[in-house]
matplotlib code that plots the C-alpha trace (Angstrom):
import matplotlib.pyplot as plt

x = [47.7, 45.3, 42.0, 43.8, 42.9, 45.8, 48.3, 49.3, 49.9, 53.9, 54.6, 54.7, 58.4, 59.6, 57.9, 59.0, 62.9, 63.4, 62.4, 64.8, 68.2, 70.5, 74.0, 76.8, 77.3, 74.9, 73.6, 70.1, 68.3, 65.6, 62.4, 62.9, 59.2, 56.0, 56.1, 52.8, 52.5, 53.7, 57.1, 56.9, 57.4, 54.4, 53.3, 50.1, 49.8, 49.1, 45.1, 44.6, 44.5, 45.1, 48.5, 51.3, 54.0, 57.4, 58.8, 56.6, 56.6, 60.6, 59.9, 57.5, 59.9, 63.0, 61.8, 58.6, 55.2, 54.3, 52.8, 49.2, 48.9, 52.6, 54.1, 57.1, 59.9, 62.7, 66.3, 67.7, 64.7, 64.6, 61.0, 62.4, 64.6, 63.4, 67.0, 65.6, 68.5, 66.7, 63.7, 62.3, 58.5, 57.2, 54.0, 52.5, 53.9, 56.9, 57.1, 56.4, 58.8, 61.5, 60.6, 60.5, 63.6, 65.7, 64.2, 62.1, 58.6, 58.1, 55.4, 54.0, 52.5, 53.3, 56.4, 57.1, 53.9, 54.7, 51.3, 52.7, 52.6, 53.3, 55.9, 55.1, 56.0, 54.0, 51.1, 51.8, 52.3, 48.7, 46.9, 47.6, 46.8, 43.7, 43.6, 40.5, 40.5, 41.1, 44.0, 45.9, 44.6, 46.1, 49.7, 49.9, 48.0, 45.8, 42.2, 39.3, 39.3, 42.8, 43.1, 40.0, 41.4, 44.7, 42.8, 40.4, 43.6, 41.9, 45.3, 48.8, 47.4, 50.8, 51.8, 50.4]
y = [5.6, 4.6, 5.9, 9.5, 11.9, 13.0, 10.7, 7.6, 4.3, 3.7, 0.4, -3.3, -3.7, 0.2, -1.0, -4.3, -3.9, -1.1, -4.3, -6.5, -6.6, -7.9, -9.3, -9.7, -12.9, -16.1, -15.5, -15.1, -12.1, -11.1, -10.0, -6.5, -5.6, -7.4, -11.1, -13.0, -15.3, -18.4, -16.3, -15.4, -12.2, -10.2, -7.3, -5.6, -6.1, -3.4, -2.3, -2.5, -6.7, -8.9, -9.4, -11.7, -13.2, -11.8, -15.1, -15.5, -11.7, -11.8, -15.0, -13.6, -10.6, -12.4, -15.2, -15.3, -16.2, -19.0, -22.0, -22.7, -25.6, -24.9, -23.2, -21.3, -23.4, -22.4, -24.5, -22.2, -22.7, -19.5, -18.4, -14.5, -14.9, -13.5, -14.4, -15.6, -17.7, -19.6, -20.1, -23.0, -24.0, -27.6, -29.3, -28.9, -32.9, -31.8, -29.3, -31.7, -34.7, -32.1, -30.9, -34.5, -34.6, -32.2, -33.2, -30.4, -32.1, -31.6, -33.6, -31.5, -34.9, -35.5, -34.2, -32.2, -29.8, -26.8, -26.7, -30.2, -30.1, -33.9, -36.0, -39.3, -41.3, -38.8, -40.1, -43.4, -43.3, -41.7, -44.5, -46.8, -44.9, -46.6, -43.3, -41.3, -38.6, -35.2, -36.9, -37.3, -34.2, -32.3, -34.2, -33.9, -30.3, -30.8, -30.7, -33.0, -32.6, -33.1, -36.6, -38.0, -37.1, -38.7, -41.7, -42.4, -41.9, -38.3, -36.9, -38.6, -41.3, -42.0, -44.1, -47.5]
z = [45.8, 43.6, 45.1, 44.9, 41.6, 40.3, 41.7, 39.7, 41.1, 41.0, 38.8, 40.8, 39.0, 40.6, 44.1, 43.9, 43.4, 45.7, 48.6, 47.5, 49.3, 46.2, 46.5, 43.7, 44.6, 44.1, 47.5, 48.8, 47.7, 50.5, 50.6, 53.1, 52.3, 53.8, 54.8, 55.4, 58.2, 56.8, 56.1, 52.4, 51.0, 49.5, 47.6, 46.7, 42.7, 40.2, 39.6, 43.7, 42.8, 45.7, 47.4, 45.6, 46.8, 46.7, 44.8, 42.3, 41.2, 41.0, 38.6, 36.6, 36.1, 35.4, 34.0, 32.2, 33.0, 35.2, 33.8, 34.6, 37.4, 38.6, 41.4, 41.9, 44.3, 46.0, 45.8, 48.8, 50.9, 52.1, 51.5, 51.9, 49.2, 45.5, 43.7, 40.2, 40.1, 43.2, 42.2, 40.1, 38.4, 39.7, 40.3, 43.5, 44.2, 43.1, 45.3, 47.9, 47.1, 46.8, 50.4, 51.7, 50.1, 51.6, 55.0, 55.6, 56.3, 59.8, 61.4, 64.4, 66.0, 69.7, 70.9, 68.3, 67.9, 69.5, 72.0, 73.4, 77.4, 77.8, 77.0, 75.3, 78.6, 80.3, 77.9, 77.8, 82.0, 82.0, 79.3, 82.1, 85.0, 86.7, 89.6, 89.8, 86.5, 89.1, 90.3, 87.0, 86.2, 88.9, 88.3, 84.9, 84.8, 82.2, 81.1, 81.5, 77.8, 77.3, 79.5, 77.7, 74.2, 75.4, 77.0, 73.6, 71.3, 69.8, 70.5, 70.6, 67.9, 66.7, 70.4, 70.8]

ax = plt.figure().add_subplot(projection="3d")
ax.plot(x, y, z, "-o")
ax.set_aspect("equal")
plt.show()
């Protein structure tokens, strides 16, 4: 630990290896250390510096530096893998053509969003649903709130 006299700070490349779980083969290699929550891999740099991801440290240790303005992509899309043979530098709209690309954009509009409680007939039934407000309400089980968003098109924007 770094704060501790006498005790030096083991190196990122000793820390970082030992949380890898390699294979022989061209496979993944993953990230058995700390993942943030958007499901990368990450590691406390040397000097007590602020976290890094787990991809971009494997890069910068097999490869080389990263270029300035570029960030370090994945062709396995696996965000826990570190394989050096996986990972490639891009622009940023690179980075997102190639997602688009591979069919990994996922809009989280309507249906799809995971805090959806209707359906889209359900919101299209209740856009023309001249009843009194508690009555939908109480079928449908949502807000005030939620049925005025829905009814002034502040939610579910994508349906006519």
């Amino acid at each position: 630990m770094a704060g501790r006299k006498g005790r030096q700070p083991r190196p990122l490349v000793e820390r970082f290896w030992e949380k890898v779980q390699r294979r022989e083969d061209d496979e993944c290699w993953l990230w058995v250390g700390s993942i943030d929550t958007r499901g990368y891999g990450s590691i406390g740099a040397d000097g007590g510096k602020p976290l890094m991801r787990a991809h971009r440290v494997a890069y910068q240790l097999e490869v080389g530096p990263i270029p300035a303005g570029l960030v370090v992509c994945h062709r396995c899309d696996n965000r826990a893998c570190v394989n050096p043979r996986h990972l490639f530098v891009a622009t940023q709209r690179e980075n997102v053509l190639d997602m688009i690309r591979k069919g990994r954009r996922h809009s989280s509009a309507g249906e799809r969003s995971p805090f959806a409680r209707l359906t889209a007939e359900q919101v299209l039934a209740i856009r023309g649903d001249s009843r009194p407000p508690k009555v939908i309400r109480a079928e449908y089980g949502i807000s005030k709130t939620g049925l005025r968003s829905i009814q002034r098109r502040k939610t579910w924007s994508h349906l006519p």
